[in-house]
ChimeraX commands (.cxc) that place a marker at each C-alpha (Angstrom):
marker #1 position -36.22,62.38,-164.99 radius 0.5
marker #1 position -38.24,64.51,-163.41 radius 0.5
marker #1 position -36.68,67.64,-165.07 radius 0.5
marker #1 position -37.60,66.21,-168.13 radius 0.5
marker #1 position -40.90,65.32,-167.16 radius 0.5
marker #1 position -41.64,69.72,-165.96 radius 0.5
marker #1 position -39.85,70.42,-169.07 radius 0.5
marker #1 position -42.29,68.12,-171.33 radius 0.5
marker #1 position -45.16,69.66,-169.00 radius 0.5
marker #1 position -44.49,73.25,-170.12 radius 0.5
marker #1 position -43.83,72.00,-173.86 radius 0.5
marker #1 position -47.16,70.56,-173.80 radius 0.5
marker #1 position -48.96,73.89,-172.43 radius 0.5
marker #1 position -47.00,75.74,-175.41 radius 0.5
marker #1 position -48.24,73.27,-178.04 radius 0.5
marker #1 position -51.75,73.68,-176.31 radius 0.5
marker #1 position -51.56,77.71,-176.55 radius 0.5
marker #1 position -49.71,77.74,-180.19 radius 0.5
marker #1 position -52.47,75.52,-181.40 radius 0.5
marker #1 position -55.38,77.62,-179.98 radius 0.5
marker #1 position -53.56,80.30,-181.90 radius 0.5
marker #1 position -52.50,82.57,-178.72 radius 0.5
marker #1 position -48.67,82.64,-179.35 radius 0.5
marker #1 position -48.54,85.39,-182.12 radius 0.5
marker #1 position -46.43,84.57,-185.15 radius 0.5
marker #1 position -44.26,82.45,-182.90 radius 0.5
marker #1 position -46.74,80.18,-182.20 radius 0.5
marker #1 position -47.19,80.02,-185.88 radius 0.5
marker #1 position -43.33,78.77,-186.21 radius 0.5
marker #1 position -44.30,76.45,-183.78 radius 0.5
marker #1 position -46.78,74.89,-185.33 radius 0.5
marker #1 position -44.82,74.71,-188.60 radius 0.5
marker #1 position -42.76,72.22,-187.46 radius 0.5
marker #1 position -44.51,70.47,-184.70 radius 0.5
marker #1 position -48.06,70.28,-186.64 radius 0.5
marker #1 position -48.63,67.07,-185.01 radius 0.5
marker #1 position -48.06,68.17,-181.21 radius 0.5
marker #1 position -50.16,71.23,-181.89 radius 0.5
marker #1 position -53.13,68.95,-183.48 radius 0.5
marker #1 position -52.83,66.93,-179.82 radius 0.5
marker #1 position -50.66,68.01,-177.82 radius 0.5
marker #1 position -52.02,65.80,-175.38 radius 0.5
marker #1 position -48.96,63.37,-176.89 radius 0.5
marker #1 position -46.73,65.54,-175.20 radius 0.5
marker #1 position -48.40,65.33,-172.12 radius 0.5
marker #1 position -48.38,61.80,-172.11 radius 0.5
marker #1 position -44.84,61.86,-172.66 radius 0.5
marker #1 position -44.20,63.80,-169.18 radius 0.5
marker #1 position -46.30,61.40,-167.15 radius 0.5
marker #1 position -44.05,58.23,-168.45 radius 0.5
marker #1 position -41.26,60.31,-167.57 radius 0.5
marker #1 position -42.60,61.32,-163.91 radius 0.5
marker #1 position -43.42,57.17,-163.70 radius 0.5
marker #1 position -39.97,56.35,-164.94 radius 0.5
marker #1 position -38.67,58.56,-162.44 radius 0.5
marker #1 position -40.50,57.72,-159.64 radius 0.5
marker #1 position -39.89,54.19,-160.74 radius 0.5
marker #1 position -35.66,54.13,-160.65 radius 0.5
marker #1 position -35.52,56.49,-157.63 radius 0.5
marker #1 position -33.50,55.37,-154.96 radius 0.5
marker #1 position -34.38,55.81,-151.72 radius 0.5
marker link #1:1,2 radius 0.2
marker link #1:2,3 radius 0.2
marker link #1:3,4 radius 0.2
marker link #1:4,5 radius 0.2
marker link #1:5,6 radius 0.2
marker link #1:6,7 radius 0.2
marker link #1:7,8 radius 0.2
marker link #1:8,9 radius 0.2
marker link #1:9,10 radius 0.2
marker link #1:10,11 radius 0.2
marker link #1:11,12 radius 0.2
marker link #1:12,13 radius 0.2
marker link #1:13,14 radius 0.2
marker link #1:14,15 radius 0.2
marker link #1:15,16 radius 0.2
marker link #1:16,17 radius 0.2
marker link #1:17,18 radius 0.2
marker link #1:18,19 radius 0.2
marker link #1:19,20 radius 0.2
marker link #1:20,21 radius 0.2
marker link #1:21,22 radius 0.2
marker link #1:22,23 radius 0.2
marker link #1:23,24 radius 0.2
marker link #1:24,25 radius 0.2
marker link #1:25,26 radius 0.2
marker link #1:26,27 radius 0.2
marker link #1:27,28 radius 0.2
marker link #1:28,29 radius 0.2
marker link #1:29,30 radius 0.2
marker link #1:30,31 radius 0.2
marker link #1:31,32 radius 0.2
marker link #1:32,33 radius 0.2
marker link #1:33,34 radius 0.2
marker link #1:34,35 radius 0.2
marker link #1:35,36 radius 0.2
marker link #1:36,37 radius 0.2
marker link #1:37,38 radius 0.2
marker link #1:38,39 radius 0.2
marker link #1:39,40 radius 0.2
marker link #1:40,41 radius 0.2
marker link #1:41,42 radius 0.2
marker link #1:42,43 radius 0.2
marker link #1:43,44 radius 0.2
marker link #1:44,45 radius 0.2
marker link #1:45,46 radius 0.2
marker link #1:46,47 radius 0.2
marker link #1:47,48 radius 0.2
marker link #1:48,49 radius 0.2
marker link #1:49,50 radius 0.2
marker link #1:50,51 radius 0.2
marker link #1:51,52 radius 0.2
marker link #1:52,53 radius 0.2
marker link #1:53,54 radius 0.2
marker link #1:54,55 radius 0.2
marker link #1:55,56 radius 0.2
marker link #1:56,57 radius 0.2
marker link #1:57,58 radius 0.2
marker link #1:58,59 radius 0.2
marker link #1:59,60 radius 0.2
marker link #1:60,61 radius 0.2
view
């Protein structure tokens, strides 16, 4: 889980820099299909802290 939460991390800092318009045209592809994550991709980033709680949550140790 905590893969997934670095990978949702570094989604959400791409949604952040598509959305502020400093991806080039790819950032414009980006934000053709994920509209609403480049509007707030704060959604994303909310996403990677469940998944870091999750994680931390079923760990065994």
């Amino acid at each position: 889980m905590y893969f997934v939460a670095a990978v949702l991390t570094v989604l959400a800092g791409l949604f952040y820099a598509a959305g502020n318009n400093e991806l080039g045209s790819w950032g414009g592809d980006m934000c053709r299909y994920g509209s609403t994550f480049c509007d707030n991709p704060f959604y994303v980033l909310v996403g990677a802290i469940l998944a870091a709680v999750w994680g931390r949550f079923v760990s065994i140790r």
